[in-house]
C-alpha positions, 0 to 999 in steps of 0.5 A: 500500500502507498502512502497516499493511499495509507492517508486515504485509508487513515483518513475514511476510518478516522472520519467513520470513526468521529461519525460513529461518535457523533450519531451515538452520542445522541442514540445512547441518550435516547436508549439510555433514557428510553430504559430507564423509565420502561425496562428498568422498572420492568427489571425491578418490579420482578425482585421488589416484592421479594424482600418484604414479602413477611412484612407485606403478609402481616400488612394482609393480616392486619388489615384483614382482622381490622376489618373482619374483626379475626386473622386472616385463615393462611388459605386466603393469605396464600391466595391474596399473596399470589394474586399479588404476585401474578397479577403484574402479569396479567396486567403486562398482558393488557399493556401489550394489547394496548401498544398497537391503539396508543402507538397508532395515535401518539408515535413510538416516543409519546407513547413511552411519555404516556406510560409514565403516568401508569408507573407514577400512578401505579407508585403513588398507590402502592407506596401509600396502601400501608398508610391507608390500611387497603391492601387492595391498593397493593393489589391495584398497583402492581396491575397498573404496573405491570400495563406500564411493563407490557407497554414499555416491552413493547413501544422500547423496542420498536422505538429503539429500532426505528431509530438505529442504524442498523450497524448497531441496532443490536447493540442498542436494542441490548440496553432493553435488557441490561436494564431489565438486569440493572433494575433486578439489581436495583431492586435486589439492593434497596431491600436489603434491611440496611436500605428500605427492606424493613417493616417501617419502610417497606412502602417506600421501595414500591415508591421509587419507582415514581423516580425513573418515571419522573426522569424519563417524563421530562427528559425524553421529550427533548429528544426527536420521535422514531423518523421511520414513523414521522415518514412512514406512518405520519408522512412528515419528511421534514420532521424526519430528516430532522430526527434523522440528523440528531440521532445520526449527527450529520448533515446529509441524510439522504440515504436513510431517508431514501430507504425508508421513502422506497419501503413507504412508496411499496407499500402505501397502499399497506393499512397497519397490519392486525394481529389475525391479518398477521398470523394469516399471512403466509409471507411472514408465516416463519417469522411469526412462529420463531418469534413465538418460540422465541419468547415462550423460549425466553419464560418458559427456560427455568429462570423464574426456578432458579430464583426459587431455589437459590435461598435454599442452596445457598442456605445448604452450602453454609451461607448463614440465613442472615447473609443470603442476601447480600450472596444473593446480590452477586445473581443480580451482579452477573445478570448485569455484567452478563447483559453488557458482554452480550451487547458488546459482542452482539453486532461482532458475534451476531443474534444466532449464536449467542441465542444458540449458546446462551440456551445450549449452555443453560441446558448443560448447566441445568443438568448439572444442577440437578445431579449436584443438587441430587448429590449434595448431602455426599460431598461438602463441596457438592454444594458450591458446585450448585452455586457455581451452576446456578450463576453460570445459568444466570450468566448463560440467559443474560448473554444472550437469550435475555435481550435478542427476542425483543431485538428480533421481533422488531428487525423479523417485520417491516413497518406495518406488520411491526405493531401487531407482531410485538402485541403477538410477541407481548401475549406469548411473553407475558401468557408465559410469564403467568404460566409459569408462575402458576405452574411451577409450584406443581412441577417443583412438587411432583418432580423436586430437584429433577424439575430442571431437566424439564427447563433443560429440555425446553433450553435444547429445543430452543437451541436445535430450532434456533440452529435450523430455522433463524437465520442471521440478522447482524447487519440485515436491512428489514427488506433482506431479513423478509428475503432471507425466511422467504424461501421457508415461507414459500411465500415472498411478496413483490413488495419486499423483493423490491424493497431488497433489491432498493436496499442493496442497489443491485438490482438489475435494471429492467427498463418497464418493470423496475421499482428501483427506477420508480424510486429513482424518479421520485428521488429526481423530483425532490421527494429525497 
């Protein structure tokens, strides 16, 4: 190589580099903003009712015997406890249906705004049901909340999609689920009985969660809306072009604005998608049946026993009961670092194999779990092995499985199938959040410790589907991704063909038939 063209080279990487910089600079703060206020609430409405739930119960107890003028029979606190519990569930569920109607009128960002009304109301009434001696305001406010946490699992994604280049829509789509883990965390941390987690101060850790929500309240509204949607859906180029430079941080956005104008001009006679419409259509028939996998994969993997069991094995390796919690802090430290490796490595390594890993992975170590835990009164060490297991399960979910189905339900569609398939994807998820707390009691009873090999075996499933059915998405435009299941399908509509074919700018040019001189007119014309 000469010299002149070693400046050339130095030159354009140097120039490459101080875009990336510029562009992100301004990406990470929408990302960053964007899950605070939605997946990290998520995150820490799954570990704040951990810690106070003896204090929670003699606050059901009280206020039952006030009332009734006797305790409450351990039957109905049982069931009162569980529907506390399971109930954000049931209400994540609402909140996804709800996604496509309030995403339709408002956008991907004031969606988001609105939902921080559900998460400060839902706070308020938690945080004062102790003073107030209502136990139903507990009840209330988790199901408010969990409607915050169906919305924001689904209006983050699609908003943190839009507005990616997809050279790094992976890496931003993780921070969904670094959150999710901070906030785990989080919530892990401030019930320790150091912090909030005393019978004195138990409602306040249901009253933080008005913070995130206040943050991103007053924050995200300084930020532009997702420009695919301004373009696509409200026909505003010039508040796309604007939304398009700010996230980007540069001058010329034409490219970018082309490519989305060319998917809108092919499909403008498309209306936004149903969910029936959708699951009918054979065109994207494949995608919708891996995003179901995908997901039912994601709840249905033996997470949720993990966190059962981890009291009783630390307890069995010695950890006196005075310090579990602060051991259990560490299930949350690794489910934190293991989020931020998986986006590092994301755009490098690519969806499919971490998918395929972090499961295989989790499938291995849940058989190893279970013959430690069968083994564990031979051997004094056998314990710290199912230590060193149950972390390395934790590990394995968050560096991939954790954070990818979300990323690939906004990249398997375009933009008129985007809404309904995250309201199919967000009734899969939370179907099977609910079922599982539902189920596994039942499971841990019939089974005990041998209940994991039933998680390893749906773990393997996963990794053998995942290994014949996705294919890879690192880098894709959505046009290319429709390409790449079409044949699967056997279904490929001329629409997306073209749009590919606009995308790559390979087409080979056919005088009367060609969609990409169609579009070349339209650029010609100062649409672009």
């Amino acid at each position: 190589m000469t010299v002149s063209e070693q400046d050339s080279t130095d030159s354009k990487e140097s120039d490459s580099l101080k875009e990336t910089l510029d562009w992100s600079c301004w990406l990470i703060v929408a990302s960053l903003v964007g899950a605070f206020g939605s997946s990290f609430l998520y995150g820490y409405n799954l570990s704040v009712v951990n810690a106070p739930t003896l204090y929670i119960k003699s606050f059901y107890n009280e206020s039952w015997e006030r009332r009734h003028g006797h305790p409450i029979d351990q039957d109905t606190l049982t069931l009162l406890w569980s529907v506390t519990v399971s109930i954000f569930a049931i209400g994540g569920l609402v909140g996804t249906l709800l996604v496509k109607l309030i995403g339709k009128v408002l956008g991907r960002k004031h969606t988001l705004l609105v939902n921080n009304g559900f998460a400060i109301s839902a706070a308020l009434l938690m945080a004062c049901s102790l003073q107030a001696g209502a136990f139903e305001m507990l009840i209330v406010g988790r199901f408010i909340m969990g409607v915050d946490g169906g919305i924001a699992l689904s209006a983050l994604p699609m908003y943190l999609n839009e507005i990616s280049p997809k050279e790094i829509r992976g890496s931003l789509g993780q921070v969904t689920a670094i959150f999710i883990c901070v906030g785990v965390f989080v919530g892990q941390l401030l019930g320790l009985p150091e912090l909030l987690g005393k019978e004195s101060t138990w409602p306040y850790l249901f009253g933080v969660i008005a913070v995130p929500a206040l943050v991103q309240l007053v924050t995200l509204p300084f930020l532009p809306e997702s420009p695919r949607y301004l373009l696509f859906e409200k026909h505003d180029q010039a508040g796309a072009e604007k939304a398009f430079r700010t996230f980007l941080g540069k001058e010329d956005v034409s490219r970018e604005v082309e490519e989305v104008l060319a998917e809108s001009h092919l499909q403008r006679n498309i209306h936004l998608v149903s969910v029936l419409e959708l699951l009918r259509s054979p065109f994207v028939r494949w995608q919708v049946i891996t995003v179901v996998v995908t997901m039912a994969s994601y709840q249905l993997c033996g997470l949720n026993a993990i966190w059962f069991y981890t009291n009783s094995i630390f307890g069995k390796a010695g950890v006196p009961p005075e310090k579990i919690p602060y051991i259990t802090l560490s299930t949350g430290g690794i489910e934190t670092l293991a989020a931020i490796f998986s986006g590092l490595v994301i755009e490098r390594l690519g969806r499919r194999p971490l998918l395929m890993g972090g499961f295989g992975l989790m499938a291995l170590f849940f058989g190893i779990l279970t013959v430690t835990l069968t083994l564990q009164d031979h051997a004094p060490w056998i314990p710290y092995l199912s230590i060193v297991c149950i972390l390395a399960i934790i590990a394995s979910f968050c560096s991939g499985p954790g954070g990818i189905p979300f990323i690939l339900t906004g990249e398997f569609f375009q933009q008129p199938q985007r809404p309904a398939a995250f309201i199919v994807a967000g009734t899969v998820n939370w179907l099977s959040n609910f079922a599982v707390g539902l189920l596994f009691p039942f499971i841990q009873k019939s089974l005990d410790t041998y209940c994991f090999l039933v998680f390893a075996a749906i773990c393997l499933t996963g990794a053998i589907y995942f290994y014949f059915v996705l294919p890879e998405t690192k880098n894709r435009t959505h046009a290319e991704i429709s390409q790449a299941f079409a044949k699967r399908n056997k279904a490929c509509p001329p629409e997306e063909n073209t749009d590919s074919s606009v995308s790559d700018n390979k087409v080979a040019r056919r005088p009367e038939q060609d969609p990409a001189s169609t579009l070349d007119n339209y650029v010609k014309n100062g649409i672009v």
